[in-house]
N, C-alpha and C positions, 0 to 999 in steps of 0.2 A: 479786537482780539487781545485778551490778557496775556497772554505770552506767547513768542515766538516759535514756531516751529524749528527746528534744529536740522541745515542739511550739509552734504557733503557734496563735492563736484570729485566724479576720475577722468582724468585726462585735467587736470586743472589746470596745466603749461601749456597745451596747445590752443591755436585759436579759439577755440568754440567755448572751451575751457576758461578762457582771460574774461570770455565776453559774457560768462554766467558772473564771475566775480565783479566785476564791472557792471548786469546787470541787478545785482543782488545786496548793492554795497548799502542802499540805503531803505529794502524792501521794508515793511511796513507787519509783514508775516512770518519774514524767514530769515533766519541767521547761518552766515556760512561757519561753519565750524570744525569742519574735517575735509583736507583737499589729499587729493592722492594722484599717481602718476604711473610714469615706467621705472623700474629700478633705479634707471639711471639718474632721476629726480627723488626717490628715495631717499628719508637723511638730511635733504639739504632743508635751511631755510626757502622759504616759497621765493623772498627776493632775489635770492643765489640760483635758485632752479629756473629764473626765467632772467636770469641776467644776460644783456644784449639783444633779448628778443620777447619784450614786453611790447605787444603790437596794436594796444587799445588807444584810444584819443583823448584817454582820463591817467590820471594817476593808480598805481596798485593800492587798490581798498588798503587804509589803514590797519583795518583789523586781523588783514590777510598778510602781513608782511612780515613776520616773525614764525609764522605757522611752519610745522616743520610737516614735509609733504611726507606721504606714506607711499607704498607699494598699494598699487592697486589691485595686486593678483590677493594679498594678505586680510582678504572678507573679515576673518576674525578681528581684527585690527579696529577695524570701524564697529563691531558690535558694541548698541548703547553708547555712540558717539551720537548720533543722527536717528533719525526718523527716516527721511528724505532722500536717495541719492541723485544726485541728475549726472548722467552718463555719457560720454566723451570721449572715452578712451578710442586710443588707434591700433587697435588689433587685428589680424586676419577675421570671418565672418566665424568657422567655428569657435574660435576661440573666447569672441563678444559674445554670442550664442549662451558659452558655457560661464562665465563670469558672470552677467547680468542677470543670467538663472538661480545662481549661487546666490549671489546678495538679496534676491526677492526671498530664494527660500531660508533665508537668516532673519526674514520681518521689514526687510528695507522696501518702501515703496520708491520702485526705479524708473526713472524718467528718461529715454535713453533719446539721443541724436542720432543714434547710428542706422543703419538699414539690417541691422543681418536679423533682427524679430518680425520685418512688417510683412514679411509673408507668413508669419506663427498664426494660426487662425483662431487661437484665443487671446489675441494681443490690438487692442484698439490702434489703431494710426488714428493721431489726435490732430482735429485742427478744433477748438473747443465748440465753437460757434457754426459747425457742421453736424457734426455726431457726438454729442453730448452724452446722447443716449447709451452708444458702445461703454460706456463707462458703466453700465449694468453686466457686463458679464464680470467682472472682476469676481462676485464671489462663486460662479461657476469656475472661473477660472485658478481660484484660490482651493476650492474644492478638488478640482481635475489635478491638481500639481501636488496638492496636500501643504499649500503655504497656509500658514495661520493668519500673517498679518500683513505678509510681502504682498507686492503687486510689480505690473510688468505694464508699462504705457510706452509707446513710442509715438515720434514726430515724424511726417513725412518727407519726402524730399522737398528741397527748396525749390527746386525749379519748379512744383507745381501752387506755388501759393499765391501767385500774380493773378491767378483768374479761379480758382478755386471756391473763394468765396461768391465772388457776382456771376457766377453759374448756378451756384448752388441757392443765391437771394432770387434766380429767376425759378429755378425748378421750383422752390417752395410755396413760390406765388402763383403755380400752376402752370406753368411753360415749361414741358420736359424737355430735353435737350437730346436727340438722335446723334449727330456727328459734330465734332470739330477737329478744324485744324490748328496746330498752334506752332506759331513759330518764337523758340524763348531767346535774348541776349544778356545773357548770365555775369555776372560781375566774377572779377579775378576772386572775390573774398571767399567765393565758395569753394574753391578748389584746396585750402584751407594753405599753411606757408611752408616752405618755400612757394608752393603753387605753379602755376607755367610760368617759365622761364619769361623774363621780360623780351629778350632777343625772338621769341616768337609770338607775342601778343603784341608789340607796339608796332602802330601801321599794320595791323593786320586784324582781320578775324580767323577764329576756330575753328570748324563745324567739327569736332570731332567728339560729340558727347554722347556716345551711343549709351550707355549705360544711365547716361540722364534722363535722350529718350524711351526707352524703353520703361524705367521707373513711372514717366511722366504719361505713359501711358495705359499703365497698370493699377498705379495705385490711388487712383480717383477712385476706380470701381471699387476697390476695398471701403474707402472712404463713406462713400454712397451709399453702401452696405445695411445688411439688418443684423442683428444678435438672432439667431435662430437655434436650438439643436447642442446649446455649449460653444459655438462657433459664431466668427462673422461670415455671414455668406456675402460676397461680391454683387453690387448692381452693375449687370454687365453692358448694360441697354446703350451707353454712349460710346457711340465708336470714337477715338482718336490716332490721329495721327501727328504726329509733336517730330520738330527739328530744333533741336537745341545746342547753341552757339557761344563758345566764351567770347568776351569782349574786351576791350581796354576799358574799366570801369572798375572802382574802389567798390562800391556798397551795390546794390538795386539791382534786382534781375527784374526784368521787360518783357512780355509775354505780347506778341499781337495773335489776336484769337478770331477766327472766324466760327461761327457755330448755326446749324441747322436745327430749329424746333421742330418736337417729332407730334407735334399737333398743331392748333391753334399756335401764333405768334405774337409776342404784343407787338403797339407801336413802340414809335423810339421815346416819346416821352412817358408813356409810360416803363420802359426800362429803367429810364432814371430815375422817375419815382421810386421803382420798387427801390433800387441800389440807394438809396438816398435814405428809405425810409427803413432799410437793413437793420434790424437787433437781433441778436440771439442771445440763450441763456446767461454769457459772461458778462454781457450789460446789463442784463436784467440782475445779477446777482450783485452787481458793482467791484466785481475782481478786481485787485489794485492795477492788473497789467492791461486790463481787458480795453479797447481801444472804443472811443465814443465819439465819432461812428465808428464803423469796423469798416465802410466802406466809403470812400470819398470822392463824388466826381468831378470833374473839372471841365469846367467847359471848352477853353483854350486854345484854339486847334493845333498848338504846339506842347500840349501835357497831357499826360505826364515824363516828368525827364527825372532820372537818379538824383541828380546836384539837388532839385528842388523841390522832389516830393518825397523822397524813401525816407524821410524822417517827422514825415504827417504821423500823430499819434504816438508820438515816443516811439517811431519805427516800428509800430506794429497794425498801422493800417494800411488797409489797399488800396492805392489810388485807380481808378481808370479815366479813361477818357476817350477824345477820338469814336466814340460811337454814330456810326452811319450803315448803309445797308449793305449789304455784300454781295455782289455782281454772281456770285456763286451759291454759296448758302443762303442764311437769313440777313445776319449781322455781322457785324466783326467790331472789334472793340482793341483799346491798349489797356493792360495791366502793369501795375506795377508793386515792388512791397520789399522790404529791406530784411534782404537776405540774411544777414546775420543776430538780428531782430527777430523778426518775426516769423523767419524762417527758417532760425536756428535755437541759440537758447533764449529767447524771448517768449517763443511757440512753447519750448516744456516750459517752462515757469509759470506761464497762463493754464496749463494742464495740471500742472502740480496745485494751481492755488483752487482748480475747479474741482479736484479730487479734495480738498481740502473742504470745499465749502458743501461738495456732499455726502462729504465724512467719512469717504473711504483712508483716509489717513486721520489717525487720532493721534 
């Protein structure tokens, strides 16, 4: 690529926000070039807006440390700065709703982390390497809205990316999937910072993620889905039921999954073939972010653990392991996958370069 795409981050002070600039310091496609924020970081240089609470394990990108942060509500402001936005901000759900619709319809192609789109039923939930294909309704979708050049993508929740792909590497391989159960233990990073209180997470667990579970049980079927009608229609066919749990843990949400095949089963070594032998479109296209494998097993009967795997693939593969048969269903397996990577702005950044590579962004 002869020149770099041009993008912008809003929310650029909060976590998700540091860890786009942190992942994007030395991208190979994309330059950051417009950050924006809440008023209250408005004005300031970027180093003065995150001063005492720069919460990355790298230094603030050079290029980003003089940059004078903008209002994020201020759309005009970023016109003909950027191509690109990828999207962070922390606002009420109408509010992100109404913002992220504004800068699509101003030609920005927006790459959002937040949940308040992924129930919009002309709006892809991207995981690249599952529904590639959702990325065809874009110019329905530019039609139906009356955007010329904007687009609207969103990332799904984190807690379901620990098993999302090696479900999805067995459905494809012809083993449909009827039910599972999944039980997740989430890292403090998700809850984004301050986060819970350390007086209630150390020596203890959580269970109190209801809104995790219910996402984690919704938005597969979106996932799964087909482009039909101007819409993504939902594959409803997999039952779940998900219990999901914060934990004492920096990075790596942990999923153990049991699952029922709604036909035929494979063996167990064949599972790990299939998981092993996993590509989808974004290694096929060599996307700079796109992880090779996408899926990694391990034999070990002690892995995968956060400390030694959530950073397989530049944090953007999924480990499992622990697969044996399940006293109830078929299988049951451990997943694992670095939540603020791969399952935050690592995830839009591989959507952004795949929208890139099939030219929905010029």
């Amino acid at each position: 690529m002869n020149k770099k795409f041009k993008v912008g981050v809003l929310g650029a002070t909060g976590m998700v926000g540091q860890n786009y600039l942190k992942l994007l310091a030395n991208h190979p496609w994309f330059e950051v070039v417009y950050l924006a924020a809440s008023p209250n970081s408005a004005g300031k240089k970027y180093t003065d807006a995150v001063a005492g609470r720069w919460h990355m394990d790298a230094n603030i990108p050079e290029a980003c440390r003089s940059m004078v942060v903008e209002d994020a509500s201020n759309v005009a402001k970023a016109v003909e700065k950027c191509s690109i936005m990828f999207s962070a901000v922390e606002l009420d759900k109408p509010s992100i709703i109404k913002l992220e619709e504004e800068y699509a319809a101003r030609g920005f192609a927006v790459i959002s982390n937040n949940s308040a789109h992924r129930a919009t039923e002309d709006v892809p939930v991207m995981i690249p390497e599952i529904n590639h294909t959702h990325l065809d309704i874009i110019p329905q979708q530019r039609k139906q809205r009356g955007w010329q050049e904007g687009l609207l993508v969103v990332k799904p929740n984190c807690s379901i990316q620990s098993y999302m792909l090696p479900i999805y590497a067995l459905i494809a391989a012809g083993y449909p999937i009827s039910q599972m159960i999944i039980s997740t233990m989430q890292a403090v990073s998700g809850a984004g910072y301050p986060g819970v209180a350390s007086i209630d997470l150390i020596d203890n667990v959580m269970p109190t993620l209801a809104d995790e579970e219910k996402k984690s049980e919704v938005e597969p079927a979106k996932i799964l889905g087909k482009v039909a009608g101007g819409k993504i229609v939902p594959d409803t066919s997999i039952k779940i039921s998900a219990h999901c749990n914060r934990v004492a843990v920096t990075d790596g949400h942990v999923a153990c999954v049991s699952l029922k095949f709604a036909g035929k089963k494979p063996e167990l070594d064949e599972v790990i073939k299939i998981w092993r032998g996993f590509k989808s479109l974004p290694q096929e296209l060599k996307l700079p972010t796109a992880p090779i494998p996408p899926i990694i097993y391990r034999d070990e009967p002690d892995r995968p653990q956060p400390r030694k795997d959530r950073d397989a693939g530049n944090g953007m593969a999924v480990t499992v392991g622990r697969l044996r048969p399940c006293n109830v269903f078929d299988i049951r397996f451990v997943g694992l996958h670095h939540n603020t990577n791969r399952g935050a702005a690592g995830g839009a950044i591989l959507t952004a370069e795949l929208l890139v590579a099939k030219e929905y962004i010029k």
